[in-house]
C-alpha positions in Angstrom: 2.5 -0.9 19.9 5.3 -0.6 22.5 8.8 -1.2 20.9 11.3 -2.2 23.7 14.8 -4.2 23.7 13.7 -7.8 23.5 10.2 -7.5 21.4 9.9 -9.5 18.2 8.0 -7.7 14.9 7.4 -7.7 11.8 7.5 -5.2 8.9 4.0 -4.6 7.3 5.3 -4.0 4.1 8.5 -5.9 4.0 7.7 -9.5 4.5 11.2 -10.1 2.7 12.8 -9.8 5.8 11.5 -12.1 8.1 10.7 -11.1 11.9 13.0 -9.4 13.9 14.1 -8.7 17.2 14.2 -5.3 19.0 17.9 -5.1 20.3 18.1 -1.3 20.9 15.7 1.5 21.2 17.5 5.3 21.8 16.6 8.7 20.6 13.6 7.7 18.8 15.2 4.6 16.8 14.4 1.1 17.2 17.8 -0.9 15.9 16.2 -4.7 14.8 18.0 -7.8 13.5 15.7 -9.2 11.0 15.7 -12.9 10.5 17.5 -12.2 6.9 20.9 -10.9 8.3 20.2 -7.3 8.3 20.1 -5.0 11.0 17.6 -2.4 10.0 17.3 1.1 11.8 13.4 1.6 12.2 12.2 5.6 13.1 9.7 5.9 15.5 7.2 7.8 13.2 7.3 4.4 11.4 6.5 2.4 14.5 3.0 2.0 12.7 4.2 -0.3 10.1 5.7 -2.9 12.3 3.3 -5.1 14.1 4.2 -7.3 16.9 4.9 -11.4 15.7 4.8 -14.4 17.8 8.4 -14.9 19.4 8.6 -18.6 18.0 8.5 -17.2 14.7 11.9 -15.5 15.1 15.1 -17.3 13.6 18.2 -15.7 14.3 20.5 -15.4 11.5 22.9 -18.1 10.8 26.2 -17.4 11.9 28.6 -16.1 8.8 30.8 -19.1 7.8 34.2 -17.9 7.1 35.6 -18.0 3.7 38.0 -20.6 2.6 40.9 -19.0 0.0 41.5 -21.7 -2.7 45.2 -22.6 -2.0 46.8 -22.5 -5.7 49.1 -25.2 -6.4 52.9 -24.0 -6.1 54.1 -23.4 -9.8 56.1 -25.7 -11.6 59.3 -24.2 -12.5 60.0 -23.1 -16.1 61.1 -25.0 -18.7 64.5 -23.3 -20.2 65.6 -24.0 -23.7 68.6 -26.0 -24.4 70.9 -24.3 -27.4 70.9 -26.5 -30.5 74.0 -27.5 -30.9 
């Protein structure tokens, strides 16, 4: 199988993560973004157990939503004790 930039795979043994597109290849090391969020660093004498997958198939990873802080209502102020007369 030829791994270039652009080629969408699968892991043989990791069906977990979804297909995943070939975004680098350099010194021997395919870098992929699998369809679960992960970019995954594949070596090439593991070439073998990816295989390639139709290109429909691929679903990029959803965008991360930024988090949302809970905004904490501002404190009351304390209650001081009166002296008992």
């Amino acid at each position: 199988m030829n791994i270039k930039r652009g080629t969408v795979v699968s892991h043989t043994g990791m069906n977990e993560w979804g297909t995943g597109k070939v975004v680098e290849v350099v010194d021997g090391r395919a870098t992929i973004q699998f369809s679960d969020g992960i970019i995954r660093k594949i070596a090439a004498s593991h070439y073998t157990t990816l295989q390639s997958a139709d290109p429909a198939s691929y679903v990029p990873p959803a965008a991360s939503v930024p988090v949302v802080k809970k905004v904490r209502a501002a404190k009351s102020p304390k209650k001081t004790k009166e002296p008992v007369v």
